[in-house]
C-alpha positions as CSV (number, residue, x, y, z in Angstrom):
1,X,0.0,0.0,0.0
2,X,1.2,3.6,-0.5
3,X,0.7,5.7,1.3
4,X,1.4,9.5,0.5
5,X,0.6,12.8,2.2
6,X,0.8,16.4,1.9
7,X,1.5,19.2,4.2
8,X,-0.8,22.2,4.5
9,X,-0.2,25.0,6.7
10,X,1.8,23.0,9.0
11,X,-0.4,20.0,9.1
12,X,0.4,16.7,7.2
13,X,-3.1,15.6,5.6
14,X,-2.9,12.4,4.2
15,X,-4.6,11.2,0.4
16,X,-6.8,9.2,1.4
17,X,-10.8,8.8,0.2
18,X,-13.8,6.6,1.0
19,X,-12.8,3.7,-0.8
20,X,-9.4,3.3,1.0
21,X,-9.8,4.7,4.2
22,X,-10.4,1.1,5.9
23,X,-7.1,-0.2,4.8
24,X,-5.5,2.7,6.6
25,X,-7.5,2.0,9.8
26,X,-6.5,-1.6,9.3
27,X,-3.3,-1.6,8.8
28,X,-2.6,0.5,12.1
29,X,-4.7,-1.6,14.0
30,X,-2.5,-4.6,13.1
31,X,0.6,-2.3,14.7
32,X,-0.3,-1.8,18.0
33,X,-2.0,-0.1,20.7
34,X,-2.9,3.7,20.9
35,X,-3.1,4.6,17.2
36,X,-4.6,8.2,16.9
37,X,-6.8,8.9,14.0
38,X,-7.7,12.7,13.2
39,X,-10.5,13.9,11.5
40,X,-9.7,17.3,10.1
41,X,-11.2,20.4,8.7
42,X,-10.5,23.7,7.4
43,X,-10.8,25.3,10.9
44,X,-8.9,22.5,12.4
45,X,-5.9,23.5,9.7
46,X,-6.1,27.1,10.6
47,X,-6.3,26.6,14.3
48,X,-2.9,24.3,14.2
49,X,-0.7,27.3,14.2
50,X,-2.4,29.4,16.9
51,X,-2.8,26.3,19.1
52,X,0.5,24.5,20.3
53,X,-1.3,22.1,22.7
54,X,-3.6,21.2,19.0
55,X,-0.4,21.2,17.1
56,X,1.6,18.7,19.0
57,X,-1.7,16.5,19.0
58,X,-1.6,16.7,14.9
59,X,1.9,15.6,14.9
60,X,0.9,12.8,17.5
61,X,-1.5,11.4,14.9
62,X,-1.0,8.2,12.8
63,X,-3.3,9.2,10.2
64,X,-5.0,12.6,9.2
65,X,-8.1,12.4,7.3
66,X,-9.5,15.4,4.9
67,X,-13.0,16.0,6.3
68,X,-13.1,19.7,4.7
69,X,-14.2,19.5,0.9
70,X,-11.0,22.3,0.4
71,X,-8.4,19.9,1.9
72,X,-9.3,17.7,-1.2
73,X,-9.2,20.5,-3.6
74,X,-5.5,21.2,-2.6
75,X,-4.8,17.9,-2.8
76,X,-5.6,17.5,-5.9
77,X,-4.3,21.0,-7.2
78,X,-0.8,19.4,-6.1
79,X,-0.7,16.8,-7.7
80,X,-2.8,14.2,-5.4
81,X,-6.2,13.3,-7.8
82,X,-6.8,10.0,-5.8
83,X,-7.8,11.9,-2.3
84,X,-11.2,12.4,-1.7
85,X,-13.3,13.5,1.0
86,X,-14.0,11.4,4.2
87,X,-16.0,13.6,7.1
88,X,-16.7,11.8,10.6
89,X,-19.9,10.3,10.1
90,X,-19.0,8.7,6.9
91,X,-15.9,7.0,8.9
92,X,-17.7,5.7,11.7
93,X,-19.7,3.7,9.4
94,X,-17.1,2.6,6.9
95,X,-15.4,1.2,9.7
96,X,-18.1,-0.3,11.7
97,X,-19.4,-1.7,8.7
98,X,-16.3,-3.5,7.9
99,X,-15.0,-3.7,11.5
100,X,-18.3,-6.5,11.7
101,X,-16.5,-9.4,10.0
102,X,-13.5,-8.9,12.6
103,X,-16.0,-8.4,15.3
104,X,-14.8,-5.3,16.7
105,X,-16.0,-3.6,19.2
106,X,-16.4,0.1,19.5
107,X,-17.0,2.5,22.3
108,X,-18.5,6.4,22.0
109,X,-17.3,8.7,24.4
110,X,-18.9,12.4,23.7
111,X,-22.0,14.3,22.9
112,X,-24.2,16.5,24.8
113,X,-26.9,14.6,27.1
114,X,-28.3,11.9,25.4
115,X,-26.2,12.5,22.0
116,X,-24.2,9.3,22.4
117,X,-27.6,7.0,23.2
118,X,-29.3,8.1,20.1
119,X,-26.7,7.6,17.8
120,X,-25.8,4.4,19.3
121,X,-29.6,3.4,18.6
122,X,-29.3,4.8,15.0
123,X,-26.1,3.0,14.5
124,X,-27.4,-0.3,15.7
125,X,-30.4,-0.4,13.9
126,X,-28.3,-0.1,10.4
127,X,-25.4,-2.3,11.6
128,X,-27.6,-5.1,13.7
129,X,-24.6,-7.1,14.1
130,X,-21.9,-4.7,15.2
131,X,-20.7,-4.6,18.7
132,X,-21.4,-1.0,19.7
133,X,-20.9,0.9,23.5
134,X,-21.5,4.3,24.8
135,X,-20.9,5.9,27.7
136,X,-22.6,8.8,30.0
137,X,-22.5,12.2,28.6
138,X,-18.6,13.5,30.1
139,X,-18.4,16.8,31.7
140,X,-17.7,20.1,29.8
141,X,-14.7,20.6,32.6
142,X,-10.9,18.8,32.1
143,X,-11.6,15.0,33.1
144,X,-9.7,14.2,36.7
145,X,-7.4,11.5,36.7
146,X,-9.8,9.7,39.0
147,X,-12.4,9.3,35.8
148,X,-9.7,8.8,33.3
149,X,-9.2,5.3,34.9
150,X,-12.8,5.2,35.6
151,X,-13.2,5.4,31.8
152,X,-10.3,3.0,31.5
153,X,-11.7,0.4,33.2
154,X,-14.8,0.7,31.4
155,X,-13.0,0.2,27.8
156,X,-10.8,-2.8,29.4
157,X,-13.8,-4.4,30.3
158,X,-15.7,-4.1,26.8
159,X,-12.3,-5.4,25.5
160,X,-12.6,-1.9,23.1
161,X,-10.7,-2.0,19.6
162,X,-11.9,1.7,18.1
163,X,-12.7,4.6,20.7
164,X,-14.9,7.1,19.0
165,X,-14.1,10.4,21.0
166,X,-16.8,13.6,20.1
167,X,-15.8,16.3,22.2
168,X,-15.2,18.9,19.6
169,X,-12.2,20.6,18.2
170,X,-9.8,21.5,19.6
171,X,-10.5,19.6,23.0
172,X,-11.0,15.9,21.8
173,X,-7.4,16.0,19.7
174,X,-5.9,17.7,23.1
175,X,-7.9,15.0,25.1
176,X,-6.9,12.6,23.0
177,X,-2.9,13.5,23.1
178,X,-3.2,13.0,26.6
179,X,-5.1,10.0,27.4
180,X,-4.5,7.8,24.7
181,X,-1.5,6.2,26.6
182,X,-3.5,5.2,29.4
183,X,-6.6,4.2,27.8
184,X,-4.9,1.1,26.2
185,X,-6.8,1.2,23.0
186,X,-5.6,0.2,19.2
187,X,-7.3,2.6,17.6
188,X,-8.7,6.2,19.0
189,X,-10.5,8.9,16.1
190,X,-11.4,12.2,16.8
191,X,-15.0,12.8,14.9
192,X,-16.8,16.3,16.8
193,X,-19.8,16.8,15.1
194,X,-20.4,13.5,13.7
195,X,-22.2,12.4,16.9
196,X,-25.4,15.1,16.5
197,X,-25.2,14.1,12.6
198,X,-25.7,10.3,13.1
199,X,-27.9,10.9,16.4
200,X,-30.0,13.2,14.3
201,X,-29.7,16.3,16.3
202,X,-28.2,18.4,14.0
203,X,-28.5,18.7,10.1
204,X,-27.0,17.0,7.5
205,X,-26.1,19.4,5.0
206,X,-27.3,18.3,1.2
207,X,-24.8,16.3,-0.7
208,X,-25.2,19.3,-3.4
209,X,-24.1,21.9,-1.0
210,X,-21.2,19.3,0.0
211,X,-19.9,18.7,-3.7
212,X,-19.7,22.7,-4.1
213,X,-17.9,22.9,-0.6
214,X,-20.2,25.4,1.1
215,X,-20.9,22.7,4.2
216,X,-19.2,25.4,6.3
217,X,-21.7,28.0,5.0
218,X,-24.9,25.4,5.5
219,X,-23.8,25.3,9.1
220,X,-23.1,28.6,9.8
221,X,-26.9,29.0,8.7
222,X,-27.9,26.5,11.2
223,X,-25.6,27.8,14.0
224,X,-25.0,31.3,13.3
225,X,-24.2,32.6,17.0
226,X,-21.2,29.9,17.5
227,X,-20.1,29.2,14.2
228,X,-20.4,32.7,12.2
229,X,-17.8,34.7,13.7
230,X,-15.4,31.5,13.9
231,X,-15.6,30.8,9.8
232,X,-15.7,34.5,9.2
233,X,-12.1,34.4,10.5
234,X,-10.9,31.3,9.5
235,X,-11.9,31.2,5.9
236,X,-10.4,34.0,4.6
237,X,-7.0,33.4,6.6
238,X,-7.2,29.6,5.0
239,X,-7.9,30.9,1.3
240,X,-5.0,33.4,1.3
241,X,-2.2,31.0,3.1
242,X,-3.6,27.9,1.0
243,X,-3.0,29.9,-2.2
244,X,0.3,30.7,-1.0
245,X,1.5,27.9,0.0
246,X,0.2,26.1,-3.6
247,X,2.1,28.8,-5.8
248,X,5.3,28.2,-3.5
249,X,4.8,24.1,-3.8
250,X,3.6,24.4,-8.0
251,X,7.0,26.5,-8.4
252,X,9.0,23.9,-6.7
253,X,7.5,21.2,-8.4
254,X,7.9,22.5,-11.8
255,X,11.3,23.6,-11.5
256,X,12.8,20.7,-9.9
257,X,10.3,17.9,-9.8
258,X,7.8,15.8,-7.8
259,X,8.6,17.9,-4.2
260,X,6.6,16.6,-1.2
261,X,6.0,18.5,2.2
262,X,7.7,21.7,1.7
């Protein structure tokens, strides 16, 4: 398998798509415990350089999958034309779907009260078979170490392979830099949002508005209090460093070949 990536704005995004995506998961199952699997978007990019607890939890992760339709389009503008567009809820179910045959058992840790239930009862009800947990909604506040191995325990016991975490960026990657060594699980994926989208709490933008890349715009619509002001700041900043950083990387590439991660 190869496996290639790109970096963008200091953050390494691998090429990945829908179609692939499993194998990835897969393959670092098969390599160990504490694998951490980020699920990241145009805000997430922006944030990485004025967050250093967010940026070390980037450079923890063992793969970095393009949620935002833009990642994809940068990708492919360098060069990339296999990577393709993979957002939370989509991953949960490509790899409970195919995480059935190896009977894996999964584990959602996240979500405003009652989130996590509903979703669970969604998820079951399309994958009968799959061996799905969830656990009581967590506080808003920085977990003590006292429920850390409370939720330790818990995962040990349900013998967990893939720990779903939706606390929302930034503080599930920061959450998850810090607990994955003691939570003893193969694989651990950041996903936010994708809990009120499967649960059915929050809207699922049309796949119309998602080819054309306006998700962000749907949702600000939907949320305009918390989300305007944060994508009226983070889209321009991403558009303008983005194109930079393409002209800088097309230059390179034409004048001395294929150049990766500048």
């Amino acid at each position: 398998m190869i496996e290639q990536s790109f970096e963008l704005l200091g953050v390494s995004i691998d090429v990945i798509n829908k179609e692939s995506v499993f194998a990835r998961v897969e393959n670092l199952y098969e390599k160990g415990i504490s694998k951490f699997i980020c699920v990241r978007d145009v805000h997430g990019v922006v944030l990485h350089s004025r967050n250093s607890d967010l940026a070390d939890a980037h450079n923890n992760a063992s793969l970095t999958v393009p949620d935002g339709k833009p990642l994809v389009w940068v990708g492919r503008l360098l060069g990339y034309k296999s990577i393709g567009q993979v957002c939370g809820r989509d991953l949960v179910k490509i790899v409970i779907s195919r995480g059935i045959e190896k009977e894996w058992n999964h584990y959602f840790y996240g979500g405003a009260e009652g989130v996590s239930d509903k979703m669970v009862n969604n998820l079951k009800k399309e994958f009968q078979s799959a061996n799905l947990y969830c656990s009581l909604t967590p506080p808003f506040r920085e977990l003590t170490e006292f429920e850390i191995n409370q939720l330790q325990v818990e995962l040990k016991m349900f013998d967990i392979d893939v720990l779903w975490i939706g606390l929302g960026s930034p503080k599930q990657e920061i959450f998850i830099k810090n607990s994955m060594h003691k939570l003893d699980v193969p694989i651990i994926v950041g996903v936010g949002a994708a809990f009120d989208f499967i649960a059915g709490t929050r809207k699922i933008c049309p796949k119309w508005i998602q080819k054309l890349g306006f998700e962000w715009m749907f949702r600000i619509f939907q949320e305009p209090l918390r989300l305007g002001s944060r994508y009226l700041k983070v889209v321009p900043v991403f558009i303008g460093r983005s194109l930079f950083e393409i002209c800088i990387k097309k230059r390179f590439t034409n004048r001395y070949g294929a150049v990766k991660n500048l």
